[in-house]
C-alpha positions in Angstrom: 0.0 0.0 0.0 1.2 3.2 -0.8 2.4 5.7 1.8 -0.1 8.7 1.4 1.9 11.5 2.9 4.7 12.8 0.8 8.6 11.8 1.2 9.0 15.5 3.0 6.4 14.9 5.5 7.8 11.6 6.7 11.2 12.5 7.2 10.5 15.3 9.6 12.0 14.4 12.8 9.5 14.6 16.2 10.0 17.7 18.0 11.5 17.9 21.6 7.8 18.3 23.1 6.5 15.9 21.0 9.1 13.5 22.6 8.1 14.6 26.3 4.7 13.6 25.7 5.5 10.1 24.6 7.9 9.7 27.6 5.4 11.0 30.0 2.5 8.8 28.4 4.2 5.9 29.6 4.7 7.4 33.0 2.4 6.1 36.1 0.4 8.7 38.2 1.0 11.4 35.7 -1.7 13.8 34.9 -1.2 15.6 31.2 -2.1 19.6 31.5 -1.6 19.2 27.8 -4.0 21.0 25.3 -6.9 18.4 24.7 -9.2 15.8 26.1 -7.9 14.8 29.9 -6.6 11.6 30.3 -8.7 11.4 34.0 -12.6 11.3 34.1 -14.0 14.5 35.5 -15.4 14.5 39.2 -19.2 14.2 39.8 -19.3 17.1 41.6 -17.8 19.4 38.7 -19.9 17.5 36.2 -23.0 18.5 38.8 -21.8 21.9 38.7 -21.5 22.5 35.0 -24.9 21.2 34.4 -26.7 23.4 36.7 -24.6 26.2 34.7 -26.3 25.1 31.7 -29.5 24.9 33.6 -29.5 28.0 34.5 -28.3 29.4 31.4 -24.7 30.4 31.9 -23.6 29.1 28.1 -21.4 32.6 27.3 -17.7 32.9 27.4 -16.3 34.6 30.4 -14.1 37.4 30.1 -10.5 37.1 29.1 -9.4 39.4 31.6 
């Protein structure tokens, strides 16, 4: 089967970060605070929380400040 990404694409080495990652993935007990879905289920009582938000209509963005 053909390899569909091109020659350039492949040959790119993994970043330094990109390396991190991978070691800490294998890592027990460690939480990623990376960008993305968690890797932990969220606590019922946060999950409780953020529907009554919705509930009561608190879907806007907060302020950036």
């Amino acid at each position: 089967m053909r390899n569909p990404l091109s020659k350039t694409i492949v040959e790119i080495k993994p970043s330094g970060i990109r390396k991190f990652f991978d070691i800490v993935s294998e890592m027990k007990d460690a939480i990623s605070l990376g960008v993305g879905e968690p890797d932990f289920e969220t606590p019922w009582h946060i999950r409780d929380e953020g529907i009554y938000s919705l509930e009561r209509g608190r879907t806007f963005y907060t302020s950036s400040a």
